[in-house]
C-alpha positions as CSV (number, residue, x, y, z in Angstrom):
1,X,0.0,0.0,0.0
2,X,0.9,3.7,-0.7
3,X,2.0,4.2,3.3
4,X,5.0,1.9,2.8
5,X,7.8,3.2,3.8
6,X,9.3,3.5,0.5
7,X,6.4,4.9,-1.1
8,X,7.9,8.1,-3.0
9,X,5.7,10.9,-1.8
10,X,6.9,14.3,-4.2
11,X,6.6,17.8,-5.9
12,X,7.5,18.9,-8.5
13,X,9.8,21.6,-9.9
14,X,10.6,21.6,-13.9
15,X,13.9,23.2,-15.1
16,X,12.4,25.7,-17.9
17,X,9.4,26.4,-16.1
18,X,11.4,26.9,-12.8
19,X,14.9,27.9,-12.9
20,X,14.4,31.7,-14.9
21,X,16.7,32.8,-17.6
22,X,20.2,31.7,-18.3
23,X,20.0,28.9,-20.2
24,X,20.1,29.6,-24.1
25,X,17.1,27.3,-25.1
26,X,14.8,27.6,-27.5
27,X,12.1,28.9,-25.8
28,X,13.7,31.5,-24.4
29,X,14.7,32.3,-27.8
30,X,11.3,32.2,-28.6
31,X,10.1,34.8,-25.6
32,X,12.4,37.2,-27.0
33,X,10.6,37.2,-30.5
34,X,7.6,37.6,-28.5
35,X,6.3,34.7,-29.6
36,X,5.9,32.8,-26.1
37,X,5.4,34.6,-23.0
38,X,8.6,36.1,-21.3
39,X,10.5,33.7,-18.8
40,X,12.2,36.1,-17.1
41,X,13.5,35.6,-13.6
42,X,10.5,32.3,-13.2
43,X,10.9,31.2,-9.5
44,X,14.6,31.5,-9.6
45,X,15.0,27.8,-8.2
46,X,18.8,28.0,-10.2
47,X,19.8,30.4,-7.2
48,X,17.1,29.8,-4.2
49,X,16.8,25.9,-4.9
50,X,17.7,26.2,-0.8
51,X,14.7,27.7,-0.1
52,X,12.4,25.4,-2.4
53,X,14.2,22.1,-0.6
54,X,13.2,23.9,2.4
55,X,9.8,24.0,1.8
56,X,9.7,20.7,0.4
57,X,11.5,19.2,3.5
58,X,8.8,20.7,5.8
59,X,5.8,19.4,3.7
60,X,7.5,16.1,4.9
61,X,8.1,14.8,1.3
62,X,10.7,12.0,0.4
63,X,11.5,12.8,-3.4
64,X,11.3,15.3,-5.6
65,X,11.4,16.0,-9.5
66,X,13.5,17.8,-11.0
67,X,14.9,18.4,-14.6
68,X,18.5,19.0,-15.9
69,X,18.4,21.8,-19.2
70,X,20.0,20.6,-22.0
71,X,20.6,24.1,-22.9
72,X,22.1,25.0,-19.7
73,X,24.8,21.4,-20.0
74,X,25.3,22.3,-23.3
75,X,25.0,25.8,-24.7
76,X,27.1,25.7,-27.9
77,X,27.4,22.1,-29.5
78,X,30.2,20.1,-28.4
79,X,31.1,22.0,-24.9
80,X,30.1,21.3,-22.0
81,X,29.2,23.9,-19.1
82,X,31.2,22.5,-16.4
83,X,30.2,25.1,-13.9
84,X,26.6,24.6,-14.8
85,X,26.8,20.7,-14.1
86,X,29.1,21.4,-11.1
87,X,25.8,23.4,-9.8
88,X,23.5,20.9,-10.2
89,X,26.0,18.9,-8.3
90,X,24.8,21.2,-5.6
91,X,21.4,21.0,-6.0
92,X,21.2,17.4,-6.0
93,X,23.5,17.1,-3.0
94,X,21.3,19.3,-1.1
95,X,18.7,17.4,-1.4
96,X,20.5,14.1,-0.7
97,X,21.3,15.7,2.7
98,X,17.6,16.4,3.0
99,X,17.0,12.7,3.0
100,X,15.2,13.7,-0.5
101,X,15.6,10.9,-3.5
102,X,15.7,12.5,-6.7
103,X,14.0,11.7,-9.9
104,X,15.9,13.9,-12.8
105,X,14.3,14.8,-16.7
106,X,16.4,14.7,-19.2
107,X,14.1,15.7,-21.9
108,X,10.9,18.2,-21.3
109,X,10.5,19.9,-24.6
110,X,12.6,23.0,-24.1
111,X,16.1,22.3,-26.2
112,X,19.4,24.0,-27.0
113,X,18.8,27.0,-29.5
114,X,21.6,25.6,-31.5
115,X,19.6,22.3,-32.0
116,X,17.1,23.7,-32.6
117,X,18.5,25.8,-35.7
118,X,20.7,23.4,-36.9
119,X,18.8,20.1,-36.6
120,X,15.0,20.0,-34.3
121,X,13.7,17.0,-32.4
122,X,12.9,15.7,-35.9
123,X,16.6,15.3,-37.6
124,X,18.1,12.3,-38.2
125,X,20.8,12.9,-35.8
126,X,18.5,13.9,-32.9
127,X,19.2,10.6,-31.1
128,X,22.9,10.9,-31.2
129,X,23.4,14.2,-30.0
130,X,20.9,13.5,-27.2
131,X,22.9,10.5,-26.4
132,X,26.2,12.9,-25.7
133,X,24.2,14.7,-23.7
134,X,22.9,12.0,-21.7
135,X,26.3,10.4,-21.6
136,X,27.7,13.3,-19.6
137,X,25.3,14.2,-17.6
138,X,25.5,10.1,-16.5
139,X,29.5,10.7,-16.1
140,X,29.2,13.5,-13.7
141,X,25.5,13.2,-12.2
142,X,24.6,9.7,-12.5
143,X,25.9,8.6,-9.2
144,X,23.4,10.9,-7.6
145,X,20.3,10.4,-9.3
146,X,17.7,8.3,-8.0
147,X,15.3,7.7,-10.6
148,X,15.6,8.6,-14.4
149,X,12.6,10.3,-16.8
150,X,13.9,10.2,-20.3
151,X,10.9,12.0,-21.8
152,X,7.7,13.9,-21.0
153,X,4.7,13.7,-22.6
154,X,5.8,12.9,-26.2
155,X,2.1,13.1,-27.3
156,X,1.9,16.5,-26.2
157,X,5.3,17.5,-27.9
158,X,4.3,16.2,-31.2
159,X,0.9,17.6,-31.6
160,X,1.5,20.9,-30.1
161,X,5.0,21.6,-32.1
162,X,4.3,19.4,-35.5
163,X,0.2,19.2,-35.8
164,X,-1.0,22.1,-34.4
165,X,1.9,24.7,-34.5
166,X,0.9,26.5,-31.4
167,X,4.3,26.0,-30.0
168,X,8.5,25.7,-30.3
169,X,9.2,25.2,-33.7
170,X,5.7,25.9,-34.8
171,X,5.5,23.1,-37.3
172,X,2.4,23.2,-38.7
173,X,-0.1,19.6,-40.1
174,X,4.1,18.5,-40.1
175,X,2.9,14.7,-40.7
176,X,6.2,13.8,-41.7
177,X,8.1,15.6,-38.9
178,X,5.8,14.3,-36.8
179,X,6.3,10.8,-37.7
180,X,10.3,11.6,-37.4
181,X,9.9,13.2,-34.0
182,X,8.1,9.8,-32.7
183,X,10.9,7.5,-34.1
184,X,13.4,9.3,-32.4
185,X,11.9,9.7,-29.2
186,X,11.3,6.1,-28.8
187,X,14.9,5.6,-29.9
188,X,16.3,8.5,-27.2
189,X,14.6,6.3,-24.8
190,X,16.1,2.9,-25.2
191,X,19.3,4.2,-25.8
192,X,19.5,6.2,-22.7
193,X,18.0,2.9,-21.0
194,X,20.6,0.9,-22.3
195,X,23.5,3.5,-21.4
196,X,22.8,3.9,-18.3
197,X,22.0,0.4,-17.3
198,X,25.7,0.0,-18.0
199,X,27.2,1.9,-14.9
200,X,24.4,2.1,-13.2
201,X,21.7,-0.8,-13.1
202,X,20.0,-0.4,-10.5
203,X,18.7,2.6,-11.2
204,X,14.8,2.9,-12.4
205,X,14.3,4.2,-15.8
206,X,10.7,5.3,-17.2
207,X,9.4,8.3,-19.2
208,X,5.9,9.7,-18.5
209,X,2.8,10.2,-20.5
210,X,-0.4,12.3,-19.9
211,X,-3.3,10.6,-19.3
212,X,-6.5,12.5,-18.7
213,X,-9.6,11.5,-18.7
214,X,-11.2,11.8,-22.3
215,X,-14.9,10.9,-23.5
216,X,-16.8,11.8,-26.6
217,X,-19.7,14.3,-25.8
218,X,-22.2,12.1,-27.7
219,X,-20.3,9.1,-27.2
220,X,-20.5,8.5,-31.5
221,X,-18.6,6.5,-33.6
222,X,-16.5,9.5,-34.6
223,X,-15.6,10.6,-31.1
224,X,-14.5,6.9,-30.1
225,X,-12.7,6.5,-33.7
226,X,-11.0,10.1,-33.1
227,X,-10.1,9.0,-29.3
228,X,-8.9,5.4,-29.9
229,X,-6.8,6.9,-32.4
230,X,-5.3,9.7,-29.9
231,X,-4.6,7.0,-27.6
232,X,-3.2,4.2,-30.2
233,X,-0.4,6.2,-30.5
234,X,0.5,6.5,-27.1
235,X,-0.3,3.4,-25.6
236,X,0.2,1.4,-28.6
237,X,3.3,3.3,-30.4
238,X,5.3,4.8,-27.4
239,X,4.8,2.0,-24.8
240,X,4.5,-1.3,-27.3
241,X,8.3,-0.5,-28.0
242,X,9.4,0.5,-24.8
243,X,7.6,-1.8,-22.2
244,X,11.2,-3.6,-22.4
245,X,13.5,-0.4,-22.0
246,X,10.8,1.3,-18.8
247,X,11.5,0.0,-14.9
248,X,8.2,2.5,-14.4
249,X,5.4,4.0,-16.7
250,X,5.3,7.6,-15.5
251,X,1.6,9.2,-15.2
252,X,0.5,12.9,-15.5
253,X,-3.2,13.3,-14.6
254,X,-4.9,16.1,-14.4
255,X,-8.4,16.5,-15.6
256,X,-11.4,15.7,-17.7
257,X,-12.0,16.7,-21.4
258,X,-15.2,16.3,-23.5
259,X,-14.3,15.8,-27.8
260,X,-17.3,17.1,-29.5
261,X,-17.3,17.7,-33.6
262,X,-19.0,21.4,-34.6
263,X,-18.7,24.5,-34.4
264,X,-16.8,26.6,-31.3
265,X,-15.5,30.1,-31.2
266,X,-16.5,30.8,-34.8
267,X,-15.1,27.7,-36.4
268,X,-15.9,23.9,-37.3
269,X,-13.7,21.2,-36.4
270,X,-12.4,19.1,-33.3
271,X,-12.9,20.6,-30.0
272,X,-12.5,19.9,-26.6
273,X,-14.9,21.4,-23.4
274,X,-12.3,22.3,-21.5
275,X,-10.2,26.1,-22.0
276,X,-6.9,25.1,-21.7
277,X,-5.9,28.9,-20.8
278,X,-9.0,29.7,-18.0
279,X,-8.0,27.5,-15.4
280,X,-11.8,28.4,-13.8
281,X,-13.1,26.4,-16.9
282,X,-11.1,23.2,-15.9
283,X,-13.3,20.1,-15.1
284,X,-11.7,19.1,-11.5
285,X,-12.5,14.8,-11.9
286,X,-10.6,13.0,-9.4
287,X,-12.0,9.8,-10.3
288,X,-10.6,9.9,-13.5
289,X,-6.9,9.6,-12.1
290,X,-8.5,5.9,-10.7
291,X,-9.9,4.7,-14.1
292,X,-6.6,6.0,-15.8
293,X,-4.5,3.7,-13.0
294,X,-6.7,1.0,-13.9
295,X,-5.5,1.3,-17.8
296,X,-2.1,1.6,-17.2
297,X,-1.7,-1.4,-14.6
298,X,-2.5,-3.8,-17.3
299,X,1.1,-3.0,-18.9
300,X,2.2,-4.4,-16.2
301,X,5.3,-2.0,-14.5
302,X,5.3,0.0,-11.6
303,X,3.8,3.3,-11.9
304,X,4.9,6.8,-11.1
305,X,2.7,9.4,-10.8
306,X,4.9,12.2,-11.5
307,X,2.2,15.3,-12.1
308,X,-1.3,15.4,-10.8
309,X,-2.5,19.3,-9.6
310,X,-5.1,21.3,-10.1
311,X,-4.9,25.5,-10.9
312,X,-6.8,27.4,-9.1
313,X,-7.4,31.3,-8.9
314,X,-8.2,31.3,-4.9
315,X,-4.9,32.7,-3.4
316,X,-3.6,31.1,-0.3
317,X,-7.1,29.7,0.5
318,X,-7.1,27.4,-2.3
319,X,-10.0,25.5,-0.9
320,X,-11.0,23.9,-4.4
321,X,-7.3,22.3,-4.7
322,X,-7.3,21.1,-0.9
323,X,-10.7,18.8,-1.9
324,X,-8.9,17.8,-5.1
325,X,-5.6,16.6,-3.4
326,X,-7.8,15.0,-1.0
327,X,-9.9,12.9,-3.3
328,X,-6.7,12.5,-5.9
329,X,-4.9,10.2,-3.3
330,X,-8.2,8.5,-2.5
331,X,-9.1,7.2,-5.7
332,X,-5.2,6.2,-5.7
333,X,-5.6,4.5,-2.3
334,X,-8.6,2.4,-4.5
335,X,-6.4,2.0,-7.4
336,X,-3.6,-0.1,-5.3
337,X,-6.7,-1.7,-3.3
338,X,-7.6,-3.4,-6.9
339,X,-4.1,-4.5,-7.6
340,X,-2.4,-1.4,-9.2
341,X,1.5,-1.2,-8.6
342,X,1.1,2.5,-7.8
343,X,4.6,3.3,-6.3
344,X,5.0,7.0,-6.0
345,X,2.7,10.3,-6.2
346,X,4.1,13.6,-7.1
347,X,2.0,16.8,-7.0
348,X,2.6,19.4,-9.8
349,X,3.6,22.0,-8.4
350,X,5.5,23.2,-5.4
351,X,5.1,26.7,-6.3
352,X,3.5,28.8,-9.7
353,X,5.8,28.1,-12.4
354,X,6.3,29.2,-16.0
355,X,3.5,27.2,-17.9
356,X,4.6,27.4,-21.6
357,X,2.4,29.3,-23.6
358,X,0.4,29.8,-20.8
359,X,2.9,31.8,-18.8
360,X,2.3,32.8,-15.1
361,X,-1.1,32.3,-15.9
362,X,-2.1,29.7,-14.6
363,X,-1.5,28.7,-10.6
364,X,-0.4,25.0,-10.0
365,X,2.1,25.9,-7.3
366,X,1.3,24.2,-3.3
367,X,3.5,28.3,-2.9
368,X,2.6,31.1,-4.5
369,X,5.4,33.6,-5.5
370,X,5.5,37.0,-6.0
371,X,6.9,37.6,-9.1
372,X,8.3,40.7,-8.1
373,X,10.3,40.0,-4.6
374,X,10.6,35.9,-5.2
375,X,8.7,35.7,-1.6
376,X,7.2,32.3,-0.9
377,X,3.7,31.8,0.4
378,X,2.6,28.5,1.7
379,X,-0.6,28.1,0.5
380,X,-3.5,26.0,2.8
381,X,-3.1,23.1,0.1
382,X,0.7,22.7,1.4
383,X,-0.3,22.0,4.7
384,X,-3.2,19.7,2.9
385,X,-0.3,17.8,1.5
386,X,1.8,17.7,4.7
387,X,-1.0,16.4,6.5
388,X,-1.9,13.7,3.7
389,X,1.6,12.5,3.9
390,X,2.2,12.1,8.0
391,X,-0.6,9.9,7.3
392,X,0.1,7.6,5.3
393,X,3.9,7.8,5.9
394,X,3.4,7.2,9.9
């Protein structure tokens, strides 16, 4: 049961959408064209990661997520940012001292500008000069990470950046990149499996997926046809080839979405009920995260929540997000009841982060931060979580 000892209880805190400006990545790139929202200083976790561990220490948590930037390792091809890897050397030691495992990204969407000019997640040398990346970040890191997340969210990354253009490159009905950018992620994946099995093989490697709760509005052939085929590629195309090269299937749950065919916002076409960029118009479903457990435990690996929250637009008396961490780790509690191999929950946030093309829109964060003095403000959902944890954790 989830109050075992070893049960990874976590937060989250994502390198892009956490650290602030510094690393020459695309995205940031991008911000300065104006064509994603400024990054700016974000929550500054690259100076005051202190302060987050802090927090994340008190709330009585056992693990955390982070992510180490490509961009930051390696900011012109070929050379490596020793100082940068020395300071994330820091950062995970601090935690470390915490009594805080780790569980490190190596891959969540943001890139090195240069890659992205010279080659994109599509190129046909992708995979190799990911694997140099990986292979020195496993030289000088690898004895002090915990748990390993190749990728996140693939689906997401190729429909947003090769289908429907709305983000970094802004590929547009690419079918063909698309295609490309699917091939190479499942090869990143295995080869990173297989390198780092080498030195260090005990070490749990997985990527995560999103999996929210979807339904057709009408429930017609259409919407199931349209749905099944979302989901083939995901649980069909990513996992079919990597069941053998994942320790853990990584979940991100976070809502529910009706599909419905017609017309919405003065257009025909595919549409969804939810707005992704009003957080008040996002259907809170807690029971979905069970039926979505239920899915995924028939691959039969371990599984890692690694992002379930909830925005909300309440302050620090987010009572809407304390109900929905409450019944979240219920319906989990069911889930490993029935025979799921649940093995860790991780709530996304710790504190209001960059959110992509949703900048600082959007509040995920257990602490809210003022964006103008960097002061953190537990909110009541962090003392939600702490009590949640004591627990179930004794």
């Amino acid at each position: 049961m989830f109050n075992d000892k070893k049960f990874l209880w976590g937060v989250v805190n994502i390198g892009q959408q956490t650290e602030g400006s510094g690393a020459d990545s695309n995205w940031e790139r991008w911000a300065e064209r104006g064509l994603v929202p400024e990054i700016g200083k974000a929550n500054n976790y690259w100076r005051d990661y202190k302060k987050d561990h802090t927090v994340v220490e008190e709330i009585g948590c056992n693990s955390m997520r982070i992510t180490i930037e490509w961009a930051r390792v390696e900011p012109v091809e070929g050379k490596f940012d020793v100082k940068a890897i020395e300071h994330y050397r820091k950062i995970l030691e601090d935690l470390h001292r915490r009594n805080i495992s780790v569980v490190v990204g190596l891959w969540h969407w943001s890139v090195p500008m240069w890659f992205e000019e010279k080659y994109g997640m599509h190129h046909r040398k992708c995979p190799a000069l990911f694997d140099r990346f990986v292979k020195f970040v496993h030289d000088e890191l690898g004895d002090l990470i915990d748990y390993v997340v190749v990728f996140n969210e693939p689906l997401v990354y190729v429909w947003s950046s090769y289908l429907s253009g709305t983000r970094p490159p802004f590929y547009k009905n690419n079918l063909w990149g698309l295609w490309r950018v699917s091939q190479n992620l499942v090869r990143m994946h295995r080869r990173t499996y297989l390198l780092w099995k080498k030195k260090f093989p005990n070490t749990p490697i997985g990527s995560t997926y999103l999996w929210n709760h979807d339904a057709g509005r009408d429930n017609s052939l259409l919407q199931r046809t349209v749905l099944w085929g979302k989901y083939f590629w995901q649980d069909f195309y990513f996992l079919r080839w990597l069941r053998k090269y994942s320790d853990f299937i990584g979940v991100n749950y976070y809502t529910s979405n009706t599909f419905f065919f017609g017309k919405s916002g003065g257009r025909f076409g595919w549409h969804g009920t939810n707005n992704w960029h009003s957080p008040t118009l996002w259907k809170s479903f807690p029971r979905g995260l069970y039926k979505v457990l239920l899915k995924v435990g028939r691959f039969g690996k371990p599984i890692l929540i690694l992002e379930n929250g909830k925005p909300t637009n309440f302050g620090v008396d987010d009572t809407d997000r304390q109900k929905f961490l409450k019944r979240s780790v219920e319906y989990m509690g069911k889930a490993i009841a029935e025979g799921v191999d649940v093995q860790g929950y991780f709530y996304y946030s710790l504190c209001d982060s960059y959110e992509w093309d949703s900048g600082y829109t959007f509040k995920f964060g257990l602490v809210e931060i003022d964006r103008t003095t960097g002061k953190r403000t537990p909110r009541k959902s962090c003392e939600t979580y702490r009590k949640i944890i004591k627990q179930h954790r004794g």
